[in-house]
VEXDREN-2710 file (C-alpha; in Angstrom, 1 decimal):
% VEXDREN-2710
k/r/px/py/pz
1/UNK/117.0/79.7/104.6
2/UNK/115.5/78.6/101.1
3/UNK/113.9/82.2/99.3
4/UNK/110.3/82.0/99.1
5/UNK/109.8/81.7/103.1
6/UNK/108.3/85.0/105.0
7/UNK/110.2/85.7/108.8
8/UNK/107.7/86.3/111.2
9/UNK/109.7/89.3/113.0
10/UNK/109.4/89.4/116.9
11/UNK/109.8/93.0/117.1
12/UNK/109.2/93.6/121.5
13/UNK/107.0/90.6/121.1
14/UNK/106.3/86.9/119.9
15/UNK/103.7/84.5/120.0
16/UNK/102.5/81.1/118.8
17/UNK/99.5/80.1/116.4
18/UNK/98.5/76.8/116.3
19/UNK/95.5/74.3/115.1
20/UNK/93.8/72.1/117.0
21/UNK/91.8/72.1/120.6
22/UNK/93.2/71.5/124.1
23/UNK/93.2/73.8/127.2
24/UNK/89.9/74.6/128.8
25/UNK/86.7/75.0/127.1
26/UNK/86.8/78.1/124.3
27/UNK/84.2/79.8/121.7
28/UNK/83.9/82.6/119.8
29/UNK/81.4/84.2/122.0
30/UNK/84.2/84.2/124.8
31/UNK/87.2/85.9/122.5
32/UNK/84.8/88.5/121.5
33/UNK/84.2/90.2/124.7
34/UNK/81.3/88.0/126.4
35/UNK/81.0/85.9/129.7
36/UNK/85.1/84.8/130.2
37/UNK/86.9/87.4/128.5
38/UNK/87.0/90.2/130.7
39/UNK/86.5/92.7/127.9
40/UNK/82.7/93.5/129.0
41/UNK/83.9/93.7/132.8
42/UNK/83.3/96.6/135.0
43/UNK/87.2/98.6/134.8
44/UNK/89.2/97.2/137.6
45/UNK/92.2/98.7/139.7
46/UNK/95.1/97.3/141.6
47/UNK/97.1/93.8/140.7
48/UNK/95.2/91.4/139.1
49/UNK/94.1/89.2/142.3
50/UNK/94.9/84.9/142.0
51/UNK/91.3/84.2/140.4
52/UNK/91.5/86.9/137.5
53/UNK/95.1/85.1/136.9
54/UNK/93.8/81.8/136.8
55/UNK/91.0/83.2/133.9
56/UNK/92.9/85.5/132.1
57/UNK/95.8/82.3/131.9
58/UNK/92.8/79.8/130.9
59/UNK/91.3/81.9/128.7
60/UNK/94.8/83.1/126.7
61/UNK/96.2/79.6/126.7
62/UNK/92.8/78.6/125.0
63/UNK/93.1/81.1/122.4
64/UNK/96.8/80.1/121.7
65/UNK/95.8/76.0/121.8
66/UNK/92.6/77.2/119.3
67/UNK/94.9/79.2/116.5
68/UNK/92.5/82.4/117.1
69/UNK/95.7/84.7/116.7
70/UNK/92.8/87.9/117.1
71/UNK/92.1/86.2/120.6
72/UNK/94.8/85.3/121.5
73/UNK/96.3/89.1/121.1
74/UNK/93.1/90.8/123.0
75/UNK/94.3/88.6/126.6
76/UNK/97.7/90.3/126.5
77/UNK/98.3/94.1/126.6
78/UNK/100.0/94.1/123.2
79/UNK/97.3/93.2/121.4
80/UNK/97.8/94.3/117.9
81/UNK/101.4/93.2/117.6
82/UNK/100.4/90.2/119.6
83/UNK/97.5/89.4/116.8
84/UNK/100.3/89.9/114.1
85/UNK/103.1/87.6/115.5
86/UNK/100.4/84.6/116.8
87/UNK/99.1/84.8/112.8
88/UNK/102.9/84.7/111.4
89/UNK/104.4/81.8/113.7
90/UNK/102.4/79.3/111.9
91/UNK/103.4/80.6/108.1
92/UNK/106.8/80.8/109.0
93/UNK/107.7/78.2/112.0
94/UNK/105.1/75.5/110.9
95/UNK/104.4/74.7/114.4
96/UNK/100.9/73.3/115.2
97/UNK/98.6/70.9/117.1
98/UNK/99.8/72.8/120.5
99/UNK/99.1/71.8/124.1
100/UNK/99.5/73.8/127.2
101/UNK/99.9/72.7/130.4
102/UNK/100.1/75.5/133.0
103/UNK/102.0/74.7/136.4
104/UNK/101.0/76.4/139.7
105/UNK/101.0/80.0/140.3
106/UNK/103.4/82.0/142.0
107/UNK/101.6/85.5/142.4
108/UNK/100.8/86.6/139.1
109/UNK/103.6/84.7/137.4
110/UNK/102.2/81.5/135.7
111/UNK/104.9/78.7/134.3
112/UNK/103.6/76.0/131.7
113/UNK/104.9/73.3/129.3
114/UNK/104.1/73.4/125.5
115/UNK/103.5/70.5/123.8
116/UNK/103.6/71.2/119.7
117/UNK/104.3/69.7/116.4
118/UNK/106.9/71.2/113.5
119/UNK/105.4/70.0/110.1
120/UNK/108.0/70.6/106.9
121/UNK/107.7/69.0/103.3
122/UNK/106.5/65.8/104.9
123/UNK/108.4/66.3/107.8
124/UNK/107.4/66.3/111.4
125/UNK/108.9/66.4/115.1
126/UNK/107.7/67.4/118.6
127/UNK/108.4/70.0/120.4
128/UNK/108.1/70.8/123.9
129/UNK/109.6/73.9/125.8
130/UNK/108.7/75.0/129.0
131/UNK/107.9/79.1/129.8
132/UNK/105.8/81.6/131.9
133/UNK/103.9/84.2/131.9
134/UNK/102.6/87.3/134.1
135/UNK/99.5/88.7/134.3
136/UNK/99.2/92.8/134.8
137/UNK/96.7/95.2/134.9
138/UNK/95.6/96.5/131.6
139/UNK/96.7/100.5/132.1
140/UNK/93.6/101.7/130.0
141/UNK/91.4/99.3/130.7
142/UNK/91.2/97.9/134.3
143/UNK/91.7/94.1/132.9
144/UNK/94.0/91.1/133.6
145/UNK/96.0/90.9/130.7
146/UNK/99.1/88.7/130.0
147/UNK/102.3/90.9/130.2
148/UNK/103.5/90.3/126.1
149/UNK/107.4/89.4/126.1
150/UNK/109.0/87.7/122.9
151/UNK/109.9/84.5/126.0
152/UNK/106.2/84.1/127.0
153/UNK/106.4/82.1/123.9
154/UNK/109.5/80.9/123.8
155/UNK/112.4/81.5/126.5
156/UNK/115.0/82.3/124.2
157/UNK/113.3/84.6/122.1
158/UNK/114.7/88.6/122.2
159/UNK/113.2/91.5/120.5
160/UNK/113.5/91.3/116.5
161/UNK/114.0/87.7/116.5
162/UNK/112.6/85.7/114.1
163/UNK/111.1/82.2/114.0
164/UNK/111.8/79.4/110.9
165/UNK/111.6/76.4/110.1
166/UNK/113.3/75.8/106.7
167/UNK/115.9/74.3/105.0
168/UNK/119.3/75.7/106.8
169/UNK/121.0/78.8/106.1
170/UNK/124.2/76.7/106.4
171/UNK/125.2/72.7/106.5
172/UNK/126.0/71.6/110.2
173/UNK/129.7/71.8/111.1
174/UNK/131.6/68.6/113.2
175/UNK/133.9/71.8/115.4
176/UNK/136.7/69.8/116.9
177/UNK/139.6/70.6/118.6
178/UNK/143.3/70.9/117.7
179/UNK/143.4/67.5/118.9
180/UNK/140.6/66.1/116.5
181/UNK/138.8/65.4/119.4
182/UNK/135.2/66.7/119.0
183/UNK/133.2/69.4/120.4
184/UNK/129.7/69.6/121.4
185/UNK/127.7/71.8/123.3
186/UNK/126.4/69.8/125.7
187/UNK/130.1/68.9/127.0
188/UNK/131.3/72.4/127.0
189/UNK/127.7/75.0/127.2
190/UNK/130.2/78.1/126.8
191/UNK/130.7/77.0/123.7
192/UNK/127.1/76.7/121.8
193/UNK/127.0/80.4/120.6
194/UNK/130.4/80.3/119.4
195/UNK/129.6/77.3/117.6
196/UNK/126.9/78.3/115.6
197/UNK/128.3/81.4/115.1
198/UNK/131.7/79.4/113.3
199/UNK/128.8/77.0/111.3
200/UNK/127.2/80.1/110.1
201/UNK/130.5/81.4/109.1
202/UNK/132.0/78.0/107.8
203/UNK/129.5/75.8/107.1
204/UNK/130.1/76.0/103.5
205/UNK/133.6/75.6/103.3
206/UNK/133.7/72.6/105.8
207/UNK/132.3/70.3/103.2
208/UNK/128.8/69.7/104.7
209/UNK/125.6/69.8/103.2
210/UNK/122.4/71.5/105.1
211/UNK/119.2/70.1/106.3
212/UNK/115.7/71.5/107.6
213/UNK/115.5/73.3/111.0
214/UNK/114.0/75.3/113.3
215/UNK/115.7/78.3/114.4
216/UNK/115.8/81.6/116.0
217/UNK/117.0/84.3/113.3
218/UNK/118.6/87.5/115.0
219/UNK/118.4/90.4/113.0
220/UNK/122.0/90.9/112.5
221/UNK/123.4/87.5/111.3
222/UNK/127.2/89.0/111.7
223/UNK/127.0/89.1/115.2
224/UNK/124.3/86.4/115.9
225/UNK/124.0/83.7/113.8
226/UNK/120.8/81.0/113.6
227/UNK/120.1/79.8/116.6
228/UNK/119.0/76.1/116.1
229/UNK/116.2/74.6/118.2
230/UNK/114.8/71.6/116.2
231/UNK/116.4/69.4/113.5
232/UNK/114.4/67.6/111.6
233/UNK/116.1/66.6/108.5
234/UNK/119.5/65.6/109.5
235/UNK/122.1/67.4/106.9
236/UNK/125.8/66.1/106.5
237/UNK/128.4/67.7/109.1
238/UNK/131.6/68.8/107.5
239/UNK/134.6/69.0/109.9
240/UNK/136.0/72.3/111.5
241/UNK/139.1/72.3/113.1
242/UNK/139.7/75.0/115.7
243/UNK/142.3/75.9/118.0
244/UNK/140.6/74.9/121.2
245/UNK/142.3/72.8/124.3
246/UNK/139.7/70.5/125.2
247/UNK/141.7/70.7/128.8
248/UNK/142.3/74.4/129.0
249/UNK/138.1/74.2/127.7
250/UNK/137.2/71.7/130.4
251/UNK/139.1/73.5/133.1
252/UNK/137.4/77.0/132.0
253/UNK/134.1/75.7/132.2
254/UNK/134.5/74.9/135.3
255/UNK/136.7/77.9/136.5
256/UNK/133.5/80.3/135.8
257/UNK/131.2/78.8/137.5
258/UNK/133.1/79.7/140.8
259/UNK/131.5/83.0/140.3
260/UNK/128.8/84.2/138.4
261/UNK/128.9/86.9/135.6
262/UNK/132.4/85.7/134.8
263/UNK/133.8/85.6/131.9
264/UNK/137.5/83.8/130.5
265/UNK/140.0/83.2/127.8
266/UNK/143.3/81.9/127.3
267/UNK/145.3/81.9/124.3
268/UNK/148.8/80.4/123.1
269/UNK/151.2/83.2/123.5
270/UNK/153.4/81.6/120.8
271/UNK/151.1/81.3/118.4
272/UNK/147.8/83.6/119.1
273/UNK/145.5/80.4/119.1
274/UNK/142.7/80.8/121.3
275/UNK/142.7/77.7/123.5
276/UNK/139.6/77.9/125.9
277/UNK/136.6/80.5/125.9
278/UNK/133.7/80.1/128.8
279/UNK/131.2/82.6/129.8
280/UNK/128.8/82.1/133.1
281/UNK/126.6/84.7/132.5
282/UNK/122.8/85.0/133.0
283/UNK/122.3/86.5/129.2
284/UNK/124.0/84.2/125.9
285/UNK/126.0/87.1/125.6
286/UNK/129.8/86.3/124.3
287/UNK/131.7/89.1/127.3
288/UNK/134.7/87.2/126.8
289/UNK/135.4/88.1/123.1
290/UNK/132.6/90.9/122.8
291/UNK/132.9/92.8/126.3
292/UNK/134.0/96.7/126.6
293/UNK/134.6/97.0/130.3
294/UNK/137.0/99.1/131.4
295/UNK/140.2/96.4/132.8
296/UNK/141.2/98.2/135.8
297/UNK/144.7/97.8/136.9
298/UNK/145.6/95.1/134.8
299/UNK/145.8/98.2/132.3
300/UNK/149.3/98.7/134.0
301/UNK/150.7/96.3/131.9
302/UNK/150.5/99.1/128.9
303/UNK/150.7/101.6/130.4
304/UNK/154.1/100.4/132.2
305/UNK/155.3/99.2/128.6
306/UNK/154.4/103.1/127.3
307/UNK/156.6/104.8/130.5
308/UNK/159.7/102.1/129.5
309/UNK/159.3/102.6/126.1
310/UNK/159.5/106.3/126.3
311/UNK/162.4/106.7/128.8
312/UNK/160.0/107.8/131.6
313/UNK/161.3/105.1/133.9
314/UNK/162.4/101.4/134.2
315/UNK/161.4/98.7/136.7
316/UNK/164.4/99.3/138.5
317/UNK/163.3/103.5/138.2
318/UNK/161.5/105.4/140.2
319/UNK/157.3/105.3/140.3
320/UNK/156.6/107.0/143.6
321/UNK/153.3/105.9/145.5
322/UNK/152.0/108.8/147.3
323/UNK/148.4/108.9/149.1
324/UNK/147.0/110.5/146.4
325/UNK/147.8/112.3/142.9
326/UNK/145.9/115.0/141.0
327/UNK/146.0/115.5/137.4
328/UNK/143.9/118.6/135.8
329/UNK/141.3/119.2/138.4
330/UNK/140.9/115.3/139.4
331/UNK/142.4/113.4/142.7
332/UNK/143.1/109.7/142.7
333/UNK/143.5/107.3/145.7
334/UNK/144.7/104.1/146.1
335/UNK/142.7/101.3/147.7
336/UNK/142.3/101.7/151.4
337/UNK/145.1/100.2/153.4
338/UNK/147.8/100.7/150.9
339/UNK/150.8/102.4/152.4
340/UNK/152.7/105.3/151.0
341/UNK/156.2/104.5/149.2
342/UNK/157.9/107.6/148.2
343/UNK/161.1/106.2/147.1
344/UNK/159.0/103.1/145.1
345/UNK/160.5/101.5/141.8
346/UNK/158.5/101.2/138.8
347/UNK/157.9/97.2/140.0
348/UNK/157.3/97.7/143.5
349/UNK/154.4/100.0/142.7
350/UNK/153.1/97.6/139.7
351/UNK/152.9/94.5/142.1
352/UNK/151.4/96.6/144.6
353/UNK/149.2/98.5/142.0
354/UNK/149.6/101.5/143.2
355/UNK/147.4/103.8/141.2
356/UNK/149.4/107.2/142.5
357/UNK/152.4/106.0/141.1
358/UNK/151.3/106.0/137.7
359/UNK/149.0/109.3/138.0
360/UNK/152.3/111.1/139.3
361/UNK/154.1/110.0/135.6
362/UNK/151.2/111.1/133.2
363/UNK/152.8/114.5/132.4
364/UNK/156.6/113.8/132.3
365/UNK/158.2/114.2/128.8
366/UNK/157.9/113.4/126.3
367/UNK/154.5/111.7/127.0
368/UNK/151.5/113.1/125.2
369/UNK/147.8/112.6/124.9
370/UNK/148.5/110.3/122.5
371/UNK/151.1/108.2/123.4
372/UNK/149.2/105.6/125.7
373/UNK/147.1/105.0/122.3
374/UNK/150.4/104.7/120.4
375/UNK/151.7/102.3/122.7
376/UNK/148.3/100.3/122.4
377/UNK/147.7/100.4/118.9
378/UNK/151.5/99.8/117.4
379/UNK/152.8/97.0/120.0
380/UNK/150.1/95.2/121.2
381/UNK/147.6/95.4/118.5
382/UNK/144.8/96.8/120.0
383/UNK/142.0/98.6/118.4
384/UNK/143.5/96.6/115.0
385/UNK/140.7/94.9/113.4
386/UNK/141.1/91.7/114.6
387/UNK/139.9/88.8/112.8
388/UNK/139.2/85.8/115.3
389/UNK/137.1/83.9/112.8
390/UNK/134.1/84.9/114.9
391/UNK/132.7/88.4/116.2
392/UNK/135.2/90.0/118.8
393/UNK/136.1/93.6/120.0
394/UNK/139.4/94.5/119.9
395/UNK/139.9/97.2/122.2
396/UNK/139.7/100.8/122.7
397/UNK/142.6/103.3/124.3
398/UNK/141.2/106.5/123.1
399/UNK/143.6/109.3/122.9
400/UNK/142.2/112.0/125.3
401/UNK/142.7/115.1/127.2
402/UNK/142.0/115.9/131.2
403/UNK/141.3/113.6/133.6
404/UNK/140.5/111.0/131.5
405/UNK/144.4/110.8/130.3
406/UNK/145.1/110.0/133.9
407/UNK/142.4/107.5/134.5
408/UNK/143.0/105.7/131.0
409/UNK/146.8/105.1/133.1
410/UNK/145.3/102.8/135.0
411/UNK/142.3/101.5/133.2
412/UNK/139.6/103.8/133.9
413/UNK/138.4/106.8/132.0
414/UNK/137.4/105.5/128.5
415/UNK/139.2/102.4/128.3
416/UNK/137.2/99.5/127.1
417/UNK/138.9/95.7/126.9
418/UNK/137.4/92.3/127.4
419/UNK/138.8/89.0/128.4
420/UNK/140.4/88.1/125.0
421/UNK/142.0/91.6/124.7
422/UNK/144.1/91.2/128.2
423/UNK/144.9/87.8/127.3
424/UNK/147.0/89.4/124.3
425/UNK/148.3/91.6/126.2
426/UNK/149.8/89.3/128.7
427/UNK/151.1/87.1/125.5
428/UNK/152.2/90.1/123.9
429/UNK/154.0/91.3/127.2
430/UNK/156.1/87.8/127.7
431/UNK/157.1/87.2/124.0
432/UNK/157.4/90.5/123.0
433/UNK/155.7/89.9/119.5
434/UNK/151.9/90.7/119.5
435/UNK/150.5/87.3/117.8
436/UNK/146.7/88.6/116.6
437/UNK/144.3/85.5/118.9
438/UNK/142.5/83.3/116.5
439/UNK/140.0/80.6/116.9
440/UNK/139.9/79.0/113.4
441/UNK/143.5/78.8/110.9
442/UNK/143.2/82.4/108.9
443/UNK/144.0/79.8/105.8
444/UNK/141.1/78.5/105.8
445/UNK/139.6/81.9/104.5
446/UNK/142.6/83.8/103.1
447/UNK/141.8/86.8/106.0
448/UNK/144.3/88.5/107.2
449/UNK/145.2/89.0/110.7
450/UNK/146.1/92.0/112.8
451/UNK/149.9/93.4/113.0
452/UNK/151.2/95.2/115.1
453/UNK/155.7/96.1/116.3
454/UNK/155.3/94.2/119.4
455/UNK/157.6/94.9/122.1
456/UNK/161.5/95.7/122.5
457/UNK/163.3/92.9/124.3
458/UNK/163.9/94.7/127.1
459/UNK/160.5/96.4/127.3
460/UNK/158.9/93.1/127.3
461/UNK/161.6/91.1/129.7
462/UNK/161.0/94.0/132.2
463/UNK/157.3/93.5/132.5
464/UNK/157.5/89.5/132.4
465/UNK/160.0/89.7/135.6
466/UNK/156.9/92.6/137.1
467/UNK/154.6/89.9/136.5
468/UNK/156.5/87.4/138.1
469/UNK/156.8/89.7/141.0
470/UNK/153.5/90.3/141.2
471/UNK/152.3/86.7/141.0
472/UNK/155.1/85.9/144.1
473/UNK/155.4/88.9/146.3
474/UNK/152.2/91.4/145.2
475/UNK/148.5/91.3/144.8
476/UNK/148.4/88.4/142.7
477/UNK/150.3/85.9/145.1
478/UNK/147.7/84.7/146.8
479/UNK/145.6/83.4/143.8
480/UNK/149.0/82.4/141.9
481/UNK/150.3/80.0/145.5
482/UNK/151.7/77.2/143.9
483/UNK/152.3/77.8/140.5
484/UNK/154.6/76.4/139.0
485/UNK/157.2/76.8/135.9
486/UNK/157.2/80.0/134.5
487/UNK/154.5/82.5/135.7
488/UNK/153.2/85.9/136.2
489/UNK/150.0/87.6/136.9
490/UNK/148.7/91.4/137.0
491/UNK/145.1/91.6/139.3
492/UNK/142.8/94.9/138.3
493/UNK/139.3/96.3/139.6
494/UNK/137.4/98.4/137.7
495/UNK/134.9/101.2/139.3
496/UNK/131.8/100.9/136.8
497/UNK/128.7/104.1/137.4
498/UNK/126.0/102.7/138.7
499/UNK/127.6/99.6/140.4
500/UNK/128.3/99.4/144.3
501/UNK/130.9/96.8/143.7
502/UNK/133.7/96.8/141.7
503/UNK/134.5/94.7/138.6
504/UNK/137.3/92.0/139.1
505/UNK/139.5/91.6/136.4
506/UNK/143.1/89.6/136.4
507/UNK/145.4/88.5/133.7
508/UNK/148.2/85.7/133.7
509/UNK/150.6/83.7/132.3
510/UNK/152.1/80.0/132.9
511/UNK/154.5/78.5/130.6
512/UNK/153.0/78.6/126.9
513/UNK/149.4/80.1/128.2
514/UNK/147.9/83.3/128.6
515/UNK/144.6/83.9/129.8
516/UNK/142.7/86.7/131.4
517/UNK/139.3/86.7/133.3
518/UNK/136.6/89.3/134.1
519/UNK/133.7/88.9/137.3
520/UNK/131.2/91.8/136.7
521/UNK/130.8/92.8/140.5
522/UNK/133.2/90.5/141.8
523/UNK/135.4/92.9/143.8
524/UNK/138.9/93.1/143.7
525/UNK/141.2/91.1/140.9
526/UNK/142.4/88.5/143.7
527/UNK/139.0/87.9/144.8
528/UNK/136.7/86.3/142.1
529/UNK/138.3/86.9/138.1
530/UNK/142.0/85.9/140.1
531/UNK/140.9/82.2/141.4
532/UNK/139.5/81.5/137.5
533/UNK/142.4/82.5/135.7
534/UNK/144.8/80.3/138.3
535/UNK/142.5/77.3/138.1
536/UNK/143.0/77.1/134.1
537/UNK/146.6/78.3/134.3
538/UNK/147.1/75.0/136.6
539/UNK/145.2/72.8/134.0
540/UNK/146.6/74.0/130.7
541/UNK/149.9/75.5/131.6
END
């Protein structure tokens, strides 16, 4: 934004002033504590019943319509904060002549439509948004007040937001994909966040020039960039190119919305482009690049790379699946039904994901606290600073002692991944070369991307052929039926404190694309994250 222009900060809270008259009848009388305010009422106890909720609503909506910011504050149970934030939306969002029309009641939650005006340097546009509101008991004073939350205002406002309207902090970008083709938000939704988060980044080396807006401002801009809600000065996209598959997009937009809280990536394992990103979640937060989960069994993959690498065992070696293991004071199980293998191979207890198996290998020689970290960090990448082109975690293997060296075997304990880390993973695991995921070319900016060894070729032809196994004989068959060409998968759930189901996490692989996919809740890999991963691997493989 242009200097010169003062934020209104949300803090916990936002509101609206405006100019102008509208809803219900309103004077000053009223706002200062006489006949319709409540203020000189007797104090009251219990939830508000449906006829204080239909005055306290009138009489707040008044107040808002009016521009009495003090008024306004003193019908919600915020009101000092309430008071500041109605006075600064005006200065700073240069919204007025505001209309409210509430919808019908459900309990002591009312929903309504605003009607508004932005007004810029000569500038104008409407603006209408729809919201709600619930009406509480005030704790200290017995009266219907309106429950202050930054979305009573507007629905996508969160705590410390701000509100502008000002020239743009950067030009509009064109984002297309690496076919030129180009990509909006309405076509694919997943995509909105990530494309204001590349405009904020690239605006200004994409050639474009900005106009005036309205828009959300998060308080850190790194990792949330404007949100834009009303244009109304059109300024001059410049072109982005990115390395999205408007296919391997279309068919994870889809994919997610089999299950809710889901989240999906899939890169080129040639190349690290990132070809398709889609999150159905009920929050705009980005779990597929930003998540720290821990991945559950598709952690084998590592951790199997880590025993080959060391001399531990081979696929072809031995990896024992016993009804339980314990490691320093800790017991591990498999999931019910599993059946004891004593004499198992390496890849009969990977496609069965036996957790025993690995648990029974975490203290042979020469392993070390350290050496799942190791294997982590120098071959596939992790933990490496990656530089996607926007925000991303890169994954954590801590090095640890106790249980948690055990449970970190088969991604438990302190492990934390996300969708775009196990993606690499599986890329890294098939070529052997860890290729650092990208969205937008690194030449663009001059960054420089991640390194890492990558794997030997033996290392990484022995978990490809486990993968394959997996995705034709193990726990992954059923989601993987009728692949084709050359595929693999590895399914995972997660145990998460405080959840009663498990997350569902699976990784695969079909010809030139990786991708991995993460259901919070969804139950076991095959179930819910399993059936996404498969749908895009069929697509865009």
């Amino acid at each position: 934004m242009a200097k010169g222009v003062k934020a209104a900060v949300i803090g916990a809270v936002f509101a609206v002033m405006v100019g102008g008259a509208g809803y219900g009848a309103y004077n000053v009388v009223s706002a200062l504590g006489g006949d319709g305010s409540g203020i000189g009422d007797a104090k009251r106890s219990g939830p508000p019943d449906a006829d204080e909720v239909a005055k306290t609503t009138k009489e707040f909506f008044a107040a808002w319509e009016k521009g009495d910011a003090k008024a306004a504050g003193s019908f919600t149970n915020n009101a000092t904060v309430a008071q500041q934030l109605f006075t600064a939306y005006k200065a700073a969002g240069h919204i007025g002549d505001v209309r409210i029309t509430p919808g019908k009641a459900t309990g002591r939650t009312v929903p309504y439509t605003v009607n508004a005006t932005v007004s810029y340097q000569g500038k104008s546009k409407p603006l209408e948004y729809e919201s709600k509101l619930t009406v509480v008991r005030g704790l200290t004073t017995g009266r219907a007040l309106v429950d202050w939350q930054p979305s009573v205002v507007y629905p996508k406002l969160q705590r410390d937001d701000t509100l502008l309207t000002d020239t743009a902090a950067s030009p509009p970008i064109e984002a297309v994909g690496r076919d030129g083709s180009v990509l909006t938000k309405e076509k694919y939704p997943s995509l909105g966040g990530i494309i204001d988060a590349l405009r904020s980044r690239y605006g200004d080396k994409a050639g474009g020039t900005p106009g005036i807006e309205l828009v959300i401002r998060h308080p850190d801009q790194q990792a949330q960039p404007d949100t834009s809600l009303l244009t109304l000065s059109e300024g001059t996209p410049g072109k982005l190119r990115t390395t999205i598959s408007p296919t391997a997009q279309a068919a994870a937009e889809k994919a997610v919305k089999l299950y809710g809280q889901s989240s999906l990536v899939a890169v080129k394992p040639s190349t690290g482009e990132v070809l398709a990103v889609a999150n159905n979640r009920k929050d705009a937060f980005n779990a597929a690049f930003e998540g720290t989960k821990p991945p559950g069994s598709t952690m084998k993959i590592m951790t199997s790379a880590m025993l080959i690498d060391n001399g531990v065992t081979s696929m072809t070696g031995p990896a024992p699946c016993t009804p339980t293991a314990f490691w320093q004071g800790q017991t591990f199980k498999n999931l019910k039904g599993m059946d004891p293998n004593p004499g198992a191979t390496l890849a009969n207890s990977f496609l069965r994901s036996c957790n025993t198996a690995f648990i029974n290998l975490v203290d042979k020689k020469p392993l070390t606290d350290e050496s799942l970290t190791l294997e982590a960090q120098d071959h596939f990448g992790i933990g490496e600073d990656w530089k996607t082109g926007i925000v991303s975690f890169d994954g954590k293997v801590p090095a640890v002692s106790g249980p948690d060296r055990a449970a970190n075997m088969i991604g438990q304990g302190q492990v934390q991944m996300n969708p775009l880390n196990m993606a690499s993973v599986t890329a890294t695991a098939i070529t052997g070369s860890f290729r650092q995921p990208y969205l937008v070319s690194p030449k663009l900016d001059d960054r420089q991307l991640a390194t890492a060894e990558g794997l030997k070729a033996s290392t990484s032809s022995q978990l490809k052929q486990m993968m394959h196994l997996t995705a034709t004989q193990g726990t992954a068959m059923n989601a993987m039926a009728g692949m084709r060409g050359d595929f693999g998968a590895k399914t995972g759930s997660a145990e998460v404190d405080g959840q009663a189901v498990s997350d569902s996490w699976f990784t695969g692989f079909r010809n030139d694309v990786a991708a991995a996919a993460m259901t919070e809740e969804g139950g076991h890999g095959a179930d819910a994250a399993g059936p996404i991963v498969a749908a895009v691997l069929r697509a865009a493989g």
